[in-house]
VEXKE-78654 format. One record per atom (N, C-alpha, C, O, CB): residue in one letter; z, y, x. Coordinates in steps of 0.1 Angstrom, whole numbers, plus 5000, padded with zeros to 4 digits. Each point is the difference from the previous one (the first is absolute). Glycine has a CB too. Layout:
<nodes>
AZYX ...
</nodes>
This chain:
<nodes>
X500049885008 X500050124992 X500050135009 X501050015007 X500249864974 X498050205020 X499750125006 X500550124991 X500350004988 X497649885023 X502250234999 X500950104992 X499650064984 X500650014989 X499950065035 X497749974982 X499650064979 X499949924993 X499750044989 X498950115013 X501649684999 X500149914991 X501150004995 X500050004988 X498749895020 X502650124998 X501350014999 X500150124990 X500449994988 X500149895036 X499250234983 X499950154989 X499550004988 X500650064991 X499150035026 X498949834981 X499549994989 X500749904986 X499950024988 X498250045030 X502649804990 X500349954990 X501550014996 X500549934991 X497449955014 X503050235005 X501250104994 X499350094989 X500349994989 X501250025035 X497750054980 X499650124991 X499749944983 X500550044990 X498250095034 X500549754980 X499749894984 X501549954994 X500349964989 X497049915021 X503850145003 X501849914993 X500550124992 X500749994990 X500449845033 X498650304984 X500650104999 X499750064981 X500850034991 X499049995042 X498749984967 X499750034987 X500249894989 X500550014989 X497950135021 X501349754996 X499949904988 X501249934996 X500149954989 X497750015017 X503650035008 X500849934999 X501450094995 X500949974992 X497749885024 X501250284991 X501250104996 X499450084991 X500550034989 X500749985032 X497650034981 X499650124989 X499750155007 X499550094994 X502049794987 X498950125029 X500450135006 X498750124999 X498849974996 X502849875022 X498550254984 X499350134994 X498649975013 X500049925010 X502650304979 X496249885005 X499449975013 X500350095012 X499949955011 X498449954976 X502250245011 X500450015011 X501049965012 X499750015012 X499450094974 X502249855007 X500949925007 X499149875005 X500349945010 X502150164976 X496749875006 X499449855013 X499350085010 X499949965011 X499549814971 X500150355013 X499250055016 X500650055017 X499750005011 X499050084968 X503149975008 X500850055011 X500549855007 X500150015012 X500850254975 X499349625006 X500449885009 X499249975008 X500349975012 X500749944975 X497450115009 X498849965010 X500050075009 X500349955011 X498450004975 X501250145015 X500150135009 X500949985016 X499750025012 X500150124962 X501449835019 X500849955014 X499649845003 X499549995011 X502950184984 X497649755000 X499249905006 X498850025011 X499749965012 X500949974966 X499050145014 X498550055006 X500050115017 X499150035009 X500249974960 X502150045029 X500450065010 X500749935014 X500250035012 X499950144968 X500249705011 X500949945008 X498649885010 X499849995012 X503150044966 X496449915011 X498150005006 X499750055010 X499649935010 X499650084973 X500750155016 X499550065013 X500850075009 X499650095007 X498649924981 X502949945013 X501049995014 X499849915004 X499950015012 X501850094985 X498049764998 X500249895006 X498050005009 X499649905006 X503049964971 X496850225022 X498149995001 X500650115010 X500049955011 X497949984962 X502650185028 X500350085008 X500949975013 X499850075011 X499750044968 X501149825020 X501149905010 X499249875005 X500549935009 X501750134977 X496549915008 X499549855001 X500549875002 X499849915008 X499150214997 X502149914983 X501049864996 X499049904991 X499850054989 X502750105009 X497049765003 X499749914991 X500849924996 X500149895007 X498250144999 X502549994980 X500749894989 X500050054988 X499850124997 X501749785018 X498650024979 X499649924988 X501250094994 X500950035008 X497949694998 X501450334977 X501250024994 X501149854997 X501149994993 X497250234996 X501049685018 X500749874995 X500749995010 X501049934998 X497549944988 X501450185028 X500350005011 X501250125005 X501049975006 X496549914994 X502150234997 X500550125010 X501750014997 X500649984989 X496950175010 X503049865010 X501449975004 X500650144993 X499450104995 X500249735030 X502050134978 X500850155001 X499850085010 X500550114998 X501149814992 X497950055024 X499950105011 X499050084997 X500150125003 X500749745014 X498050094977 X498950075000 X500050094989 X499350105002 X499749735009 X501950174974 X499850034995 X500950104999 X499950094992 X498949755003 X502250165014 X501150145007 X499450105009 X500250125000 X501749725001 X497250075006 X499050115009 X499250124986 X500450114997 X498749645028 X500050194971 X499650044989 X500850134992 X499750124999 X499449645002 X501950174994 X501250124990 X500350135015 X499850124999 X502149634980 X498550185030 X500350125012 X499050115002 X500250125000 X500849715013 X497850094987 X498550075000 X500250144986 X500050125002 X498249595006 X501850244985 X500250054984 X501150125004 X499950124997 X499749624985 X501250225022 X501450104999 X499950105007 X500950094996 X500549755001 X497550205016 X499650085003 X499450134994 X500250125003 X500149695007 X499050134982 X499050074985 X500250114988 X499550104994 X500149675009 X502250104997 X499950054985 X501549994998 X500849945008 X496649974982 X502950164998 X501450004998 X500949914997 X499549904997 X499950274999 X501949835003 X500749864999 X499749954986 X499749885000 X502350185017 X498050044966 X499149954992 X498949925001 X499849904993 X501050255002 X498749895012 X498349895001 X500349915007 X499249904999 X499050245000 X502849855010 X500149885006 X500649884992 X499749894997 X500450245022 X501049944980 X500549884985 X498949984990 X500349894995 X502150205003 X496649944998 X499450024988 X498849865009 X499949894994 X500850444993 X498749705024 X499449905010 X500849904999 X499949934990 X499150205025 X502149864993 X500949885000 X500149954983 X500449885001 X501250225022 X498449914970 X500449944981 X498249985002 X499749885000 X503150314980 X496649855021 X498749954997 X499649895011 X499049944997 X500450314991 X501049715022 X499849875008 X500749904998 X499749885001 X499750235012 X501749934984 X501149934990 X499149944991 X499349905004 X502850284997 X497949864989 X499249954987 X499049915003 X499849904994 X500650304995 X498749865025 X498949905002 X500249865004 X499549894997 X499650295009 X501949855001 X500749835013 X500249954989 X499449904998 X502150155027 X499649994962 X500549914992 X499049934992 X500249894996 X501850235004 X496849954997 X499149964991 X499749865006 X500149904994 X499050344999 X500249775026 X499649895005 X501049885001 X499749885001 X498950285010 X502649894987 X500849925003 X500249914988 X500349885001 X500650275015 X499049924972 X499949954987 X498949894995 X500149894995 X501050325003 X497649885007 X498949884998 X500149945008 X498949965003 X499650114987 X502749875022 X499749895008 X498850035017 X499649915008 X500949974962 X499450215029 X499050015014 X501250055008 X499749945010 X497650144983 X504150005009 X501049975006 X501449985001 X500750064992 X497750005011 X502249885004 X501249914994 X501250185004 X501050024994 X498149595014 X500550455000 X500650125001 X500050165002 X499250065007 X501149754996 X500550244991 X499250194998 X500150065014 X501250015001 X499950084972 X498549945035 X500050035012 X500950205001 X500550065009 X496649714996 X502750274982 X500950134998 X501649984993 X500750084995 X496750055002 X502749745004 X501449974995 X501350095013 X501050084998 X497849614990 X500950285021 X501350095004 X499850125009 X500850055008 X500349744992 X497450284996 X500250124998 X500750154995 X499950044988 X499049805015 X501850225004 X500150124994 X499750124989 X499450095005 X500849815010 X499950114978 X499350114992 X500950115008 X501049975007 X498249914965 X500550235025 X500250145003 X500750044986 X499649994988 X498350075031 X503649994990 X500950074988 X499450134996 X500050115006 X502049795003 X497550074976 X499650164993 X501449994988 X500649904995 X495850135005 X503850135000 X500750064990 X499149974983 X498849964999 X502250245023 X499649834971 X499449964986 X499050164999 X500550105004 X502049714981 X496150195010 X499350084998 X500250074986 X499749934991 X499149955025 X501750244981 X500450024985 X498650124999 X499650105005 X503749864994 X496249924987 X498550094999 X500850164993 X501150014994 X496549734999 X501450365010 X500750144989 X499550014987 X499149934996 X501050235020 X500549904979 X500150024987 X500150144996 X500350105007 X500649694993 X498550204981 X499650154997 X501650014988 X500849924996 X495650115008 X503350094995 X500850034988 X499550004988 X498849965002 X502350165009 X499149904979 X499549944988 X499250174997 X499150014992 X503049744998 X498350375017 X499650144996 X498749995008 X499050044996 X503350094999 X497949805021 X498849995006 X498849914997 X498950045003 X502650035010 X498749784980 X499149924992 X499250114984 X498949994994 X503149745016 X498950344987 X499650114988 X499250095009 X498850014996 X503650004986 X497850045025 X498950105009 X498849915004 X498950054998 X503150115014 X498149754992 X499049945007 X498549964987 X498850024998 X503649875022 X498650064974 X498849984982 X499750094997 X498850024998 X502049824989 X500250295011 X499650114991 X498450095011 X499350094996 X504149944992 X496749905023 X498950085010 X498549944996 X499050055003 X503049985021 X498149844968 X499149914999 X499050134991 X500350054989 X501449665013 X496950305007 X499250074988 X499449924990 X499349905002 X500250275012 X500749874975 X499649904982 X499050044998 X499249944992 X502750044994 X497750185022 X498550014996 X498649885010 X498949974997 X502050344996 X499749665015 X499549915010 X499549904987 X500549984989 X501350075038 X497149904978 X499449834990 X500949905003 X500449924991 X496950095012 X503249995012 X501049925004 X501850014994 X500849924998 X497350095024 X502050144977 X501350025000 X501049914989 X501149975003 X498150275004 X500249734983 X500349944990 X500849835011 X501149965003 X496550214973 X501549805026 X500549845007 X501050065012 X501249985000 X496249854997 X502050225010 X501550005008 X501150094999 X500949995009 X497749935006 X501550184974 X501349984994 X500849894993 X501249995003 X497850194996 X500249694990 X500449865000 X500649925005 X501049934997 X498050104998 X499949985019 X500349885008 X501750045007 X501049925001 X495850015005 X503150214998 X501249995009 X501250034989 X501249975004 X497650135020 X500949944965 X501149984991 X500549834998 X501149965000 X498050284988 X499849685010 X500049875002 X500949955012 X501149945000 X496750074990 X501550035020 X501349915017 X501250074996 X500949935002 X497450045026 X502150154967 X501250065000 X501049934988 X501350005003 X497550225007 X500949744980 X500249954989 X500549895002 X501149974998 X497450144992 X500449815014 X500449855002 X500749965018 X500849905001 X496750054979 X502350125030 X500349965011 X499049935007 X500449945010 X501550074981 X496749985006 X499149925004 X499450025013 X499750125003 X499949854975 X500349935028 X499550025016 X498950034991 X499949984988 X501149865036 X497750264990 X498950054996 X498949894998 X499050044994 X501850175016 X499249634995 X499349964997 X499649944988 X498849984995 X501550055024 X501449944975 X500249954986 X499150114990 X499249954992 X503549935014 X497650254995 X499450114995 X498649994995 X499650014988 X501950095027 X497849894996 X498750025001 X499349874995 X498850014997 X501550175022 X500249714979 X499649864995 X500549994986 X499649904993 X500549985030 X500550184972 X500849994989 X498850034987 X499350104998 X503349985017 X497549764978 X499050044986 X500950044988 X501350004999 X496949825007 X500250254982 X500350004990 X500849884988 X500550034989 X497750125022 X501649764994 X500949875000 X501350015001 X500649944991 X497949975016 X502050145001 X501149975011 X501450084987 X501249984997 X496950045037 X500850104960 X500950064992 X500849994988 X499250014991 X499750065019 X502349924986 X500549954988 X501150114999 X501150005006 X498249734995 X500250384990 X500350124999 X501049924986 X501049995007 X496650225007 X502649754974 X500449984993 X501549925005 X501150014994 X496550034994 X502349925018 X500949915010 X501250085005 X501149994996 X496749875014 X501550244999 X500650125013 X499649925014 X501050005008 X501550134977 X496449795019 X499949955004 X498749975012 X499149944993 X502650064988 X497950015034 X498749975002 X500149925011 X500849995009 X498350204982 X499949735004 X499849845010 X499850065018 X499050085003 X499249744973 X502550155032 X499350025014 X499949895009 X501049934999 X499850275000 X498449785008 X499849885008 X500350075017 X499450065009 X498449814970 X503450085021 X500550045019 X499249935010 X498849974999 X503850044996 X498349975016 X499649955011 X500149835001 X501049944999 X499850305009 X498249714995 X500549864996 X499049984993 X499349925005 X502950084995 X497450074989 X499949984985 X500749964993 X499649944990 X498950045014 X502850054997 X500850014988 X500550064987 X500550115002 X499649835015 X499950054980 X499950084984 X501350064996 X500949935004 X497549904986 X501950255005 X501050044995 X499850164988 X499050085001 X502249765024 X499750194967 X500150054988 X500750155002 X501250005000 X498949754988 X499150385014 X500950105002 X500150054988 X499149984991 X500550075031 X501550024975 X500450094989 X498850165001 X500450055011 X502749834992 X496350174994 X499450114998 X500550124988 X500350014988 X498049825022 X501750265001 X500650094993 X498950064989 X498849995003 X502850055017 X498950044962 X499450094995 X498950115003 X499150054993 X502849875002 X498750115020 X499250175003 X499049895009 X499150075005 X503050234997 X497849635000 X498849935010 X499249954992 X498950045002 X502349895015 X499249954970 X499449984992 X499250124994 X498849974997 X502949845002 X498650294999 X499350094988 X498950045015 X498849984998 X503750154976 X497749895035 X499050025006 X498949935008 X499350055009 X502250084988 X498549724998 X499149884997 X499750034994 X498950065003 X501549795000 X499850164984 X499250054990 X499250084997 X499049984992 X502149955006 X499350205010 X498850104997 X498849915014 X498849965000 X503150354991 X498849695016 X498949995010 X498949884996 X498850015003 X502950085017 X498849824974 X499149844993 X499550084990 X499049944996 X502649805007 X498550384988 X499150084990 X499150085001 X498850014995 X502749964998 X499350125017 X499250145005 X499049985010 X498950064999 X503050064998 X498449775016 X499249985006 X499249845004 X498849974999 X502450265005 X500049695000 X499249884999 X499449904989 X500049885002 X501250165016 X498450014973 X499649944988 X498650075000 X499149954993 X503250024995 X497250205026 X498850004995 X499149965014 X498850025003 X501950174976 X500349745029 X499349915009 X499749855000 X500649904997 X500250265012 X498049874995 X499549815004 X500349905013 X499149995008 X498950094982 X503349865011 X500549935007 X498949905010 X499349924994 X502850134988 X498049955026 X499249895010 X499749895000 X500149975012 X500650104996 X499049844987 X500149785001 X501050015013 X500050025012 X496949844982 X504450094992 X501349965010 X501250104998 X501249975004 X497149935014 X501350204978 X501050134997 X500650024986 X501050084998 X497750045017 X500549794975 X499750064988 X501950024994 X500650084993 X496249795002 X503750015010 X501550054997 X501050045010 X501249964999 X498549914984 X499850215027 X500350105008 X501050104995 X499350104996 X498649865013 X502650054990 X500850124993 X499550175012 X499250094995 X503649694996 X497550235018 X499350115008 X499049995010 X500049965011 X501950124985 X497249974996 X498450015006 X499450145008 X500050124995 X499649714984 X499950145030 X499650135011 X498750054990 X500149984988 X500649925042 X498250154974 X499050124992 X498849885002 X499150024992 X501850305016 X498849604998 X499549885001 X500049874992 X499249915000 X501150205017 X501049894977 X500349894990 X500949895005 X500349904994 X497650144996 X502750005027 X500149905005 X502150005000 X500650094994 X496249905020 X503949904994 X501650054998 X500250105009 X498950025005 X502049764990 X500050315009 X500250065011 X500549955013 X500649895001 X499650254983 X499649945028 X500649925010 X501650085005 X500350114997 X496949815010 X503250034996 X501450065008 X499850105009 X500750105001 X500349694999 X498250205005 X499450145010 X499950134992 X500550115003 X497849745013 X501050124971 X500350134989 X500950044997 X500150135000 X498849824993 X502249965002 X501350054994 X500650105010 X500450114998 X500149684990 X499450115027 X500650075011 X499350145000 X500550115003 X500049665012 X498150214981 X499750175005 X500750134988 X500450115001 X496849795012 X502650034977 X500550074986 X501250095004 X500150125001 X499349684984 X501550055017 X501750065001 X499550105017 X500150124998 X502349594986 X497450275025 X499650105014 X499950154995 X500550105005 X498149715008 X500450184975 X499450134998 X501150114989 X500250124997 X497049735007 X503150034994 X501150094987 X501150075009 X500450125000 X499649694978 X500250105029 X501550035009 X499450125006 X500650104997 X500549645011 X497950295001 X499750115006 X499650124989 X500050125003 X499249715019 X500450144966 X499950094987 X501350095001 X500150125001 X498749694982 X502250085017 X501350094991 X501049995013 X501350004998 X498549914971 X499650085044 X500350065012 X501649915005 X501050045007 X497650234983 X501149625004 X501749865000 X500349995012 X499049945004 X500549884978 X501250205028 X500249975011 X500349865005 X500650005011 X499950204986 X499149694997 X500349864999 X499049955003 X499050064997 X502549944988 X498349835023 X498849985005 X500349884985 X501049934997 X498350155039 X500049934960 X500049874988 X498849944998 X499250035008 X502350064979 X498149815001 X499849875006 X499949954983 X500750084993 X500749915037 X498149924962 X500149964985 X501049915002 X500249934990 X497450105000 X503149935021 X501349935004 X501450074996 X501149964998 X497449965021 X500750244982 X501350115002 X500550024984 X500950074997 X498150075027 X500149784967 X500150024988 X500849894991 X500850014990 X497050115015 X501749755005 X500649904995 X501450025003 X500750014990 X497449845011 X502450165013 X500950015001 X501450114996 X501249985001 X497149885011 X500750284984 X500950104986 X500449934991 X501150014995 X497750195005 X500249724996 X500049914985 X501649934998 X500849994990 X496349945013 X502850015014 X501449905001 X501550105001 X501149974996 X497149835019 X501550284989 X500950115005 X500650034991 X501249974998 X497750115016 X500349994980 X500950084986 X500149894994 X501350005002 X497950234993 X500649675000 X500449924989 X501649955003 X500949984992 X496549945004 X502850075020 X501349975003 X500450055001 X501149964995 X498849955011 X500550255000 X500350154997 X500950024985 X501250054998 X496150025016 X501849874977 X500250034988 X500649904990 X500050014988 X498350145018 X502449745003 X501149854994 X499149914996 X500449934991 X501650184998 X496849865017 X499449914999 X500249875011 X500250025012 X498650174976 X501349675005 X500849915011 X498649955007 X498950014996 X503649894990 X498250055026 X499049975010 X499149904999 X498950035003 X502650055009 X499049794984 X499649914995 X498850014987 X499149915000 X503350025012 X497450144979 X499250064991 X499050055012 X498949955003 X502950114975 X498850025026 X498550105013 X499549875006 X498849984998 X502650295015 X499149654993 X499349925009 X499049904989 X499049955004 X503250075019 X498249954966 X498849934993 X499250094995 X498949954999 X502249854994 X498850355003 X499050095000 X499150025015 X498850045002 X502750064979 X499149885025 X499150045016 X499849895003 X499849995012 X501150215000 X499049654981 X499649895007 X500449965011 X499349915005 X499450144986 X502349975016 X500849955007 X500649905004 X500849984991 X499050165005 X500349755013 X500249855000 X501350005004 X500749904998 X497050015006 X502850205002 X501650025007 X500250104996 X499050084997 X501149825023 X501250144980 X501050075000 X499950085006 X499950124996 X501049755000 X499150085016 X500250085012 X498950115001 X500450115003 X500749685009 X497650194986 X498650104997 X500850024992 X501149955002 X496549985002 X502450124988 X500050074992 X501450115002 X500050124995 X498249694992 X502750155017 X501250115008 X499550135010 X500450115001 X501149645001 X497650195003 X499550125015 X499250104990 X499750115006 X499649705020 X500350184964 X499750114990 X500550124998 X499350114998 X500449744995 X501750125009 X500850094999 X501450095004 X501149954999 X497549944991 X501150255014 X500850095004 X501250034988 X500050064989 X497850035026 X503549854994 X501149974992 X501250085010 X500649965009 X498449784980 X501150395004 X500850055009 X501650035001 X500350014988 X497650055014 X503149955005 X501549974996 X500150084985 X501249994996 X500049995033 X498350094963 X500350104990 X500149904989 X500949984993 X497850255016 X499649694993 X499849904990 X501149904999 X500850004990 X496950035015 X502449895005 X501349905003 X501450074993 X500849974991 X498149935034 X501150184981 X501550104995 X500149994980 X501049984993 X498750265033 X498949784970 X499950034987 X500349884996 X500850014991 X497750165009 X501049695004 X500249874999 X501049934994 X500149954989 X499050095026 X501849984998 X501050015002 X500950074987 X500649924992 X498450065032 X501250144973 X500650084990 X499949964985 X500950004992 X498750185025 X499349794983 X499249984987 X500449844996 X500749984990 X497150205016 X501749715002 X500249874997 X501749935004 X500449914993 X496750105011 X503250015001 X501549935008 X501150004989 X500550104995 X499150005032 X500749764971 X500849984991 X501550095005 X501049974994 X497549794998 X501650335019 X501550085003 X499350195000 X500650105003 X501049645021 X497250244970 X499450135004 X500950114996 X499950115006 X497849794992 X503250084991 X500850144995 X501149995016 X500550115003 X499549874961 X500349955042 X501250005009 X499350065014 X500650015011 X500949764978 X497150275010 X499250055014 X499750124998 X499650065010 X499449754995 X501150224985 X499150144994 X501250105009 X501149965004 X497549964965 X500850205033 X500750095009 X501250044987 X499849994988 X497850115033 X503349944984 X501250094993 X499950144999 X499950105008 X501649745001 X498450124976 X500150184992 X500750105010 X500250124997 X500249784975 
</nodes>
């Protein structure tokens, strides 16, 4: 087994066996593919059935030069994943990144808007625009529901069960699960499936597309990203954000506002706990409030009149 054989038929486990997005199989390919041409650059000839832990430490050292301790961990979990795969179908009896190091990173806390700044950001959306109509929706949509952007942009006319309070999303994986949708999101599906996409002709393959570009076709993530870019520099936000920065307001305030954690993490599709905790900026005020509010001695803590 030679290395782009090896690559290619991870890339076929990766889609067909986990489900995984296609970009995350390109980002696994990618370091594979990197780890390929250190070894053509060094003129090591072996086999992925073959290559040891020395070689594949030389390699990560190579890497660590490069790039930050994030991406190195992020390399290391993605060779990880590969060894185990081989090891799983049986081509090797051991992961050669097993007693590797990862690089200690701090937890990354994505930012977040205020709910006055998500109101500025829509209110900037022009309605006279042909477009303005959808992407006022859509980002009322990721804000509403919490939806990563790709769930967003895949999301059908189907999917919706407005009578319910309810819309189908298909995560990571392809897993399915049931968000609650809010009123003011709903009503603005509606105009937009009346006013505008009802007087367009959807693509072969779109037709229950819920948001369609001026072509008929779904949108891509590069759009949204430019959308939310351009608003932000509109209304002059000092925040670098992201349709991430939306999901994760979504999570924010809901907890902000006595919402339990466990609820958030099956809205954000979450498989742990633990994801879904790094969400959020919890600061001693909050705890203090916690504390005061819930504790069965709370009258014996409270400060003296």
């Amino acid at each position: 087994m030679n290395w782009q054989q090896a690559i290619s038929d991870y890339r076929m486990y990766l889609k067909i066996e986990r489900g995984l997005s296609k970009n995350t199989i390109e980002s696994y390919a990618r370091d594979l593919e990197k780890l390929s041409m250190f070894l053509e650059e060094h003129k090591i000839v072996i086999s992925p059935i073959s290559i040891d832990a020395i070689i594949v430490k030389q390699f990560i050292y190579e890497v660590a030069k490069k790039v930050n301790p994030r991406s190195q961990a992020r390399i290391i979990s993605g060779l990880r994943s590969f060894f185990d795969y081989l090891v799983f179908e049986d081509y090797r009896n051991t992961n050669p990144t097993d007693l590797l190091e990862t690089p200690k990173i701090g937890r990354k806390l994505p930012d977040t808007l205020s709910p006055d700044e998500i109101d500025a950001l829509i209110s900037a959306i022009d309605l006279s625009h042909s477009q303005g109509e959808r992407n006022r929706t859509i980002l009322e949509t990721i804000y509403s529901c919490g939806l990563r952007v790709s769930e967003a942009i895949t999301l059908k006319i189907s999917d919706l069960f407005f009578e319910e309070g309810f819309i189908r999303v298909l995560g990571k994986g392809n897993k399915e699960r049931y968000v609650p949708i809010h009123k003011e999101a709903q009503k603005y599906i509606t105009i937009y499936k009346k006013e505008m996409r009802s007087h367009m002709q959807p693509k072969k393959g779109f037709e229950d597309t819920l948001f369609l570009n001026r072509r008929g076709k779904g949108l891509s993530r590069q759009m949204i990203f430019m959308i939310l870019k351009d608003l932000a520099i509109k209304i002059e936000l000092d925040k670098k954000i992201s349709p991430h920065t939306l999901r994760h307001s979504f999570a924010s305030h809901l907890l902000q506002n006595g919402a339990d954690l466990r609820a958030i993490q099956q809205m954000l599709g979450h498989e742990s706990i633990t994801t879904t905790e790094i969400y959020f900026h919890v600061d001693k005020t909050d705890l203090k409030k916690v504390v005061e509010t819930f504790h069965p001695r709370k009258t014996s803590i409270e400060s003296p009149s």
